[in-house]
C-alpha positions in Angstrom: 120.0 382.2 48.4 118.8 378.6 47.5 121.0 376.0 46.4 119.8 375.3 43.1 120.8 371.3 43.4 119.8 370.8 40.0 123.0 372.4 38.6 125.3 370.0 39.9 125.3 366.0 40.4 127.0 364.6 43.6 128.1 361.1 42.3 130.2 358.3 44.0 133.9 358.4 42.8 134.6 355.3 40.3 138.4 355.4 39.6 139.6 358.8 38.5 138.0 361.9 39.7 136.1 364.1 36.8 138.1 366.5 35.3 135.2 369.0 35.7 134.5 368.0 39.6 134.2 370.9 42.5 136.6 371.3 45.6 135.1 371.3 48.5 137.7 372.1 51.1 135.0 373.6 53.7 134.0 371.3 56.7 130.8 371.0 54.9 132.4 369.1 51.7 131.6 365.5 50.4 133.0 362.4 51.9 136.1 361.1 49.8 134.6 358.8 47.5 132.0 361.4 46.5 132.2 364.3 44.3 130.1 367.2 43.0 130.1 367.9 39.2 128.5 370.4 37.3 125.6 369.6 34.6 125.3 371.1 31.1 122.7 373.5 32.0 125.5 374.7 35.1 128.1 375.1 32.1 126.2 377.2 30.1 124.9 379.6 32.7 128.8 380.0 33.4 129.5 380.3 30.2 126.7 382.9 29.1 127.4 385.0 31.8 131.1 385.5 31.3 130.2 386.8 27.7 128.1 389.5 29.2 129.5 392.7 28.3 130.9 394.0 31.7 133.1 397.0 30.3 130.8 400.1 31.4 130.2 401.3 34.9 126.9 400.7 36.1 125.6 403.7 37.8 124.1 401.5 41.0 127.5 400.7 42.3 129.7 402.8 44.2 133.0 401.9 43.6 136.2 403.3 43.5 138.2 400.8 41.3 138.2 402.3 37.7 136.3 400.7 35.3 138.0 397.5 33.1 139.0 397.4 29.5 136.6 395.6 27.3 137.7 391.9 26.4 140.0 391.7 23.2 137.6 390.9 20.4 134.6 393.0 21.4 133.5 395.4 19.5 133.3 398.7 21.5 129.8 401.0 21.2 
């Protein structure tokens, strides 16, 4: 799977660490006075697919969990 760099913006810490920054807790993290922070384009390709309509069972996977309720406020078909 590529890494798809473009998402996120490793910066040099000034101050206070972003809100929005990444842990990296692996031995492969940033330094200390570096951090990883995710772009607008990297929010909204979270954010679009969270809203995907997940609440039917997709007949490719075989799984034995039962399927989840739909989110409150979507409209069941």
């Amino acid at each position: 799977m590529p890494s798809y760099r473009f998402l996120y913006e490793k910066r040099k810490v000034s101050g206070e660490r972003a809100a929005d920054a990444v842990n990296l807790t692996s031995s492969t993290g940033t330094a200390d006075d570096f951090e990883i922070v995710p772009s607008y384009e990297a929010k909204c390709l979270v954010a679009y697919l969270m809203s995907l309509d997940q609440s039917h069972a997709l007949n490719e996977v075989k799984s034995s969990s039962p399927v989840s309720p739909p989110a409150p406020g979507k409209a069941v078909k």
